[in-house]
C-alpha positions, -999 to 999 in steps of 0.1 A, spaced: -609 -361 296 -600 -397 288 -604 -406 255 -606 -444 236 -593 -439 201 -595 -472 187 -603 -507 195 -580 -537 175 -593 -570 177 -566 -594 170 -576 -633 163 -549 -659 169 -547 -685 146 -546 -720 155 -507 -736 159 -518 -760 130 -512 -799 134 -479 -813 152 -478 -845 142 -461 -876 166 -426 -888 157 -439 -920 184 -400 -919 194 -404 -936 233 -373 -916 244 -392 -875 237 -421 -860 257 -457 -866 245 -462 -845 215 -494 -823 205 -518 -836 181 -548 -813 186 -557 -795 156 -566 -762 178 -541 -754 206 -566 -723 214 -598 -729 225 -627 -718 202 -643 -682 213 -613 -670 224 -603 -637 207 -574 -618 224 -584 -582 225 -559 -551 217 -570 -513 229 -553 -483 221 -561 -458 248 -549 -421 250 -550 -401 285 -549 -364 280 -531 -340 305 -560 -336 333 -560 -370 333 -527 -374 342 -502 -345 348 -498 -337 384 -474 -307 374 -442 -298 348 -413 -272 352 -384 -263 331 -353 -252 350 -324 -229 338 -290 -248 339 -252 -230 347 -239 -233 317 -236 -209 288 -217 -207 253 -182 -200 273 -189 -245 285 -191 -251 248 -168 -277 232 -184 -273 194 -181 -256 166 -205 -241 149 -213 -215 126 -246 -190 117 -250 -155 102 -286 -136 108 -304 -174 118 -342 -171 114 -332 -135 110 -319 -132 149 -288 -156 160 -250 -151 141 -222 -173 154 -185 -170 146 -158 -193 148 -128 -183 162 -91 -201 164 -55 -200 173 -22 -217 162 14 -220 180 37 -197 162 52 -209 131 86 -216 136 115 -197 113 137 -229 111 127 -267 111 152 -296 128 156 -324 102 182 -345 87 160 -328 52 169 -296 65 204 -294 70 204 -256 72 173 -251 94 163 -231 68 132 -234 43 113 -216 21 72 -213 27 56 -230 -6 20 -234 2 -5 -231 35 -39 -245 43 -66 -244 68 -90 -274 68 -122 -282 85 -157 -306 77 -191 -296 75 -213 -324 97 -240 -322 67 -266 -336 92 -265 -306 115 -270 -284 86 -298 -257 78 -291 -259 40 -281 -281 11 -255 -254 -1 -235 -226 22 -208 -202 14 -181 -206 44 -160 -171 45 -120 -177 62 -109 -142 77 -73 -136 97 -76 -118 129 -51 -93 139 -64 -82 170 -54 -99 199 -78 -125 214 -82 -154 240 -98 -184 250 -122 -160 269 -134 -144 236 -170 -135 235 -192 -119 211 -183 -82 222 -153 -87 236 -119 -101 221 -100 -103 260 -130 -111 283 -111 -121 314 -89 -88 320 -103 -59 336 -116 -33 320 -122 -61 294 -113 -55 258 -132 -49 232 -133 -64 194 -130 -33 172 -167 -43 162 -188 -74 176 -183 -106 163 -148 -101 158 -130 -81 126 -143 -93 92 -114 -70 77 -87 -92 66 -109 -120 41 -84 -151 29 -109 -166 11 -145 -181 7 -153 -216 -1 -185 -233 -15 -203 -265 -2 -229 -281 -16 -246 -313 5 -233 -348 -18 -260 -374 -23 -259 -403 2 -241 -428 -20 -212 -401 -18 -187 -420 1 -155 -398 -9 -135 -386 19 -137 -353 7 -175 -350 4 -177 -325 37 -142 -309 34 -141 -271 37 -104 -259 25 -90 -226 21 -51 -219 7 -40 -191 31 -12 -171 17 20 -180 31 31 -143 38 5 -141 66 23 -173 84 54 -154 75 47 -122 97 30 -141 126 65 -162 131 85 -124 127 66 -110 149 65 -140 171 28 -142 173 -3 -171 174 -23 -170 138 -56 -162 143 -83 -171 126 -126 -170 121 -150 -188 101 -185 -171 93 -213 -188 73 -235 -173 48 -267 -150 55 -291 -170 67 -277 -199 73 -259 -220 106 -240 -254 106 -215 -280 129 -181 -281 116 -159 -305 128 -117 -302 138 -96 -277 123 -65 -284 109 -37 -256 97 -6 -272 77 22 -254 56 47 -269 27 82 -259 25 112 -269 6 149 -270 20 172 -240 16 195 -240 -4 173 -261 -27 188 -300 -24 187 -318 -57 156 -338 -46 141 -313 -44 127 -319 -11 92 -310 0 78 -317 36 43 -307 51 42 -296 95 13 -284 112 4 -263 137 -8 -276 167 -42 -256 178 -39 -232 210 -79 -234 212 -113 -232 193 -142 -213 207 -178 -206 194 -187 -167 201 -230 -160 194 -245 -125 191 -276 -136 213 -279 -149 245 -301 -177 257 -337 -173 249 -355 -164 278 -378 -200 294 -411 -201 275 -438 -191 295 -464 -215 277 -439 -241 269 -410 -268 283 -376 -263 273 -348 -289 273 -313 -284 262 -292 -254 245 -265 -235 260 -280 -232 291 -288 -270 295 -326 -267 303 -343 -297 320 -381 -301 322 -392 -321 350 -427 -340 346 -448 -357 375 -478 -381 365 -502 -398 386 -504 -429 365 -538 -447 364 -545 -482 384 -574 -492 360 -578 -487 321 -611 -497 300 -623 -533 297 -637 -527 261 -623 -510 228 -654 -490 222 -683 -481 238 -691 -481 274 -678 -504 295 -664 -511 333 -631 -506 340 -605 -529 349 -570 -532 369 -542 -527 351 -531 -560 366 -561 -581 345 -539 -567 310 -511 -573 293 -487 -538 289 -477 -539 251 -467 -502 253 -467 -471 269 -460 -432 253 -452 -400 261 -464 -380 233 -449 -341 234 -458 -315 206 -434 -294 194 -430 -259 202 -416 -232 180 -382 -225 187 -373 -186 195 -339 -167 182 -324 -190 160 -317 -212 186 -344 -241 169 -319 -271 158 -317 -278 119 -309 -315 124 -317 -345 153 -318 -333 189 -308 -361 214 -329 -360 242 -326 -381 275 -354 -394 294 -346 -401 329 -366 -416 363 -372 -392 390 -371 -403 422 -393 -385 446 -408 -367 425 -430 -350 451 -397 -333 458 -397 -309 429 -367 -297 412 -349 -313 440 -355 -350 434 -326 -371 423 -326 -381 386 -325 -420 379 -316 -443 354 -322 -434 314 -355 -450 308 -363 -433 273 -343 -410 244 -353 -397 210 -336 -381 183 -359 -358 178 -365 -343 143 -362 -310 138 -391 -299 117 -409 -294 141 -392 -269 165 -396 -242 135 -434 -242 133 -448 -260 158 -466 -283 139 -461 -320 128 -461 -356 144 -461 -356 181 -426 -366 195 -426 -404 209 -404 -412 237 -411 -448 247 -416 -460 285 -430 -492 289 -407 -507 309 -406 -478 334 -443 -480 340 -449 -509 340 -425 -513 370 -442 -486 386 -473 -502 381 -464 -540 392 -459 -522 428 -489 -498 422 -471 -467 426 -484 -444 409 -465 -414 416 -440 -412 383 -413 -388 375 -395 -383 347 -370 -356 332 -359 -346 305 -323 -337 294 -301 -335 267 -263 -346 278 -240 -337 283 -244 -307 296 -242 -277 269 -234 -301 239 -259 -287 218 -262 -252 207 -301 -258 203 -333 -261 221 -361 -287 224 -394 -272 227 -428 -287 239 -461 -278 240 -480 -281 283 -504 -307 264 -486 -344 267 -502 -367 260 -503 -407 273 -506 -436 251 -508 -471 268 -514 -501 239 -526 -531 262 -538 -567 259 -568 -578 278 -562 -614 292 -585 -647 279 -585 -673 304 -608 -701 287 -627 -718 312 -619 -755 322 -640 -784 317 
C-alpha cells in the first residue's frame, strides 16, 4: 500500500531589491522588487512506499569465512548469556643473554615484566569490565580453536578444557570508561606486571610465552595490539646502575569463540559477522509519485519533480547468540548490476553506508536505520530503469565479530519537489 505521510509547503521569499551601481562596463542589474512571480508556491511531499509497493525479492547469503579469517581481538565471557571469547597470544623466546656495549657480559638480571594492551571503549558492552591475564602452558598454535589447542595436526589436540586453561592467573586488571574530555594516553590502557620467573622458565626451557585474556561475566569488548616488554639491569651490576627495557616481538594473536555462527534468520536479513553475510535487495522503483501532498490527486512522472532525497529505511532485528554488536556497525551499500541475476549479479560501486547504532540489534525496536541513495536512483530514474539492486555488506570481509539484522519490511522514502513553471505573458 502506498502511503502519503505528510505534505510541506515551502514559500520562497522574494530576493529583496538589488539596486543599480549604473557602472556602463557590468551587465544590466535587477531592480524588480519580486524576482518570483506572485502565486508561485514550490511544493515539498514526503512520500513513503511500503514493501508490496516496491520489493521484487531479498536474500541473505552465507559467506566462506569464519573466526579462523579474523584479524581482531576481542573478548566476551557468557554474552547475552550465550557467546564467550578468549584471547590468545605468543612471544619469541626470551633470550638468556642480550648484545650491547651496556652489557658487556651478556648477562642480566630480570627486574620487571609487563603485558600491555587498549580497550577500544567504543566497541564496548559496559562502562566498567574486569580483564583477567592467564599464562598458558599447554602447547598451542595459530590454528587454536575454541576446543582444540593444535587444530591442524591429525588427530587434533585438545585444550585440557575448552577455551583454553584458566589455571595459571597473573593477574586481573580494572577499567572503567573515562569521560570524553579524558585525553590522557593512558585512559584505555589495560596493564598487567607478569612475574619475571615465568619469562625465566620459557627462555630455560626454550619455549614461546603464552598467554589469554578473558573478560568478565557478562560482558565482551575490542582490544587493540599487545605488547610484552621486560627490564633488566647489567651483571655484574655497573656503577650506573644500568637499566634497559626489550620486547618481545609477537609470534601471533588469535580470537577463539565458544559458538559458532548463528544460523541465517528465517524471518530476517543478515549482513556481516564472522561469516560475512550479504543481503541482496531488488526493487522495482516507481516511474510516477503523487501530484499533491494530501488528498487525492493524479499522479505525475517522476521527471515533472525535483529528487531532494531518497531512503532505505531497515528495522532492526534482534540479534541471536551474543553475536548483536555493542557499538557502530559499518555497513556498505553497493549497486547491483543485473539484479535479475540473483546472488550472481556483480556488485557495483558504494552508493550508501551507515554506522549503524547498536541499540537496536538487542531488541528490535527503535529508529529505523537510514541509508541514503539519492544519487543512485535518481540515475536509475533519468534512464527510467527501474530495475534497482542493491547489497548490502560490511568490508572487509570478517572484520567484525557482529551481525546486522533487519526486519523483511523496508521501507522507501523519496522527499521530492514538484516544479512551478509561471506562465509567460
Amino acid at each position: 500500500m502506498r502511503r502519503i505521510i505528510r505534505g510541506q509547503v515551502a514559500l520562497v521569499l522574494g530576493a529583496g531589491l538589488a539596486i543599480a551601481t549604473g557602472c556602463s562596463d557590468q551587465l544590466p542589474t535587477l531592480t524588480d522588487s519580486d524576482r518570483i512571480p506572485s502565486g508561485i508556491k514550490p511544493v515539498t511531499i514526503e512520500y513513503f512506499l511500503d514493501a508490496a509497493d516496491f520489493l521484487v525479492s531479498g536474500l541473505s547469503v552465507r559467506g566462506n569465512t569464519d573466526i579462523s579469517n579474523t584479524n581482531f581481538a576481542i573478548v566476551a565471557e557468557n554474552f547475552d548469556g550465550a557467546l564467550s571469547a578468549h584471547v590468545v597470544t605468543k612471544f619469541e623466546v626470551p633470550p638468556d643473554s642480550h648484545s650491547s656495549s651496556l652489557l658487556p657480559s651478556g648477562t642480566f638480571q630480570w627486574l620487571e615484566a609487563t603485558l600491555r594492551t587498549t580497550v577500544v571503549d567504543s566497541l564496548t558492552s559496559d562502562p566498567a569490565m574486569v580483564f583477567s591475564l592467564w599464562v598458558v602452558d599447554e602447547d598451542f598454535n595459530s590454528s587454536v580453536t575454541w576446543e582444540n589447542a593444535i587444530n591442524d595436526s591429525v588427530p587434533a589436540v585438545p585444550w585440557s578444557q575448552p577455551g583454553g586453561p584458566t589455571t595459571r592467573l597473573v593477574g586481573t586488571t580494572d577499567w572503567v570508561r573515562k569521560e570524553p574530555e579524558d585525553t590522557t594516553s593512558t585512559r584505555n590502557d589495560l596493564v598487567w606486571y607478569v612475574n619475571t620467573s615465568i619469562l625465566q622458565d620459557f627462555a630455560e626451557r626454550d619455549v614461546q610465552p603464552g598467554f589469554m585474556i578473558t573478560a568478565g561475566d557478562g560482558t565482551q569488548t575490542r582490544l587493540g595490539s599487545i605488547s610484552l616488554s621486560y627490564l633488566v639491569q647489567p651483571l655484574p651490576e655497573t656503577e650506573a646502575d644500568t637499566m634497559m627495557t626489550y620486547s618481545l616481538a609477537q609470534v601471533f594473536r588469535r580470537t577463539i569463540i565458544s559458538e559458532p555462527a548463528p544460523p541465517l534468520p528465517a524471518n530476517a536479513w543478515s549482513v556481516g559477522g564472522i561469516s560475512s553475510d550479504q543481503t541482496l535487495l531488488r526493487f522495482k522503483l516507481p516511474l510516477e509519485l503523487p501530484g499533491c501532498a494530501t488528498g487525492s490527486c493524479p499522479s505525475i512522472p517522476v521527471s515533472a519533480v525535483s529528487l531532494n532525497r531518497v531512503d532505505l529505511l531497515l528495522e532492526p532485528f534482534p540479534v541471536a547468540n551474543g553475536f548483536r554488536p555493542v557499538g557502530p556497525l559499518p555497513i556498505t551499500v553497493r549497486l547491483r548490476y543485473s539484479p535479475d541475476l540473483g546472488a550472481q549479479a556483480a556488485l557495483g560501486r558504494i552508493v550508501s553506508g551507515l554506522a549503524a547504532p547498536a541499540e537496536g540489534f538487542a531488541t528490535g525496536t527503535g529508529k529505523e536505520h537510514d541509508f541514503i541513495i539519492t544519487a543512485a536512483v535518481a540515475n536509475a530514474l533519468s534512464t527510467r530503469d527501474t530495475d534497482f539492486g542493491l547489497a548490502l555488506t560490511i568490508e572487509p570481509d570478517a572484520s567484525q565479530l557482529s551481525y546486522a539484522w533487519y526486519s523483511r519490511t523496508p521501507r522507501l522514502r523519496f522527499v521530492y519537489t514538484l516544479r512551478q513553471s509561471p506562465e509567460l505573458p
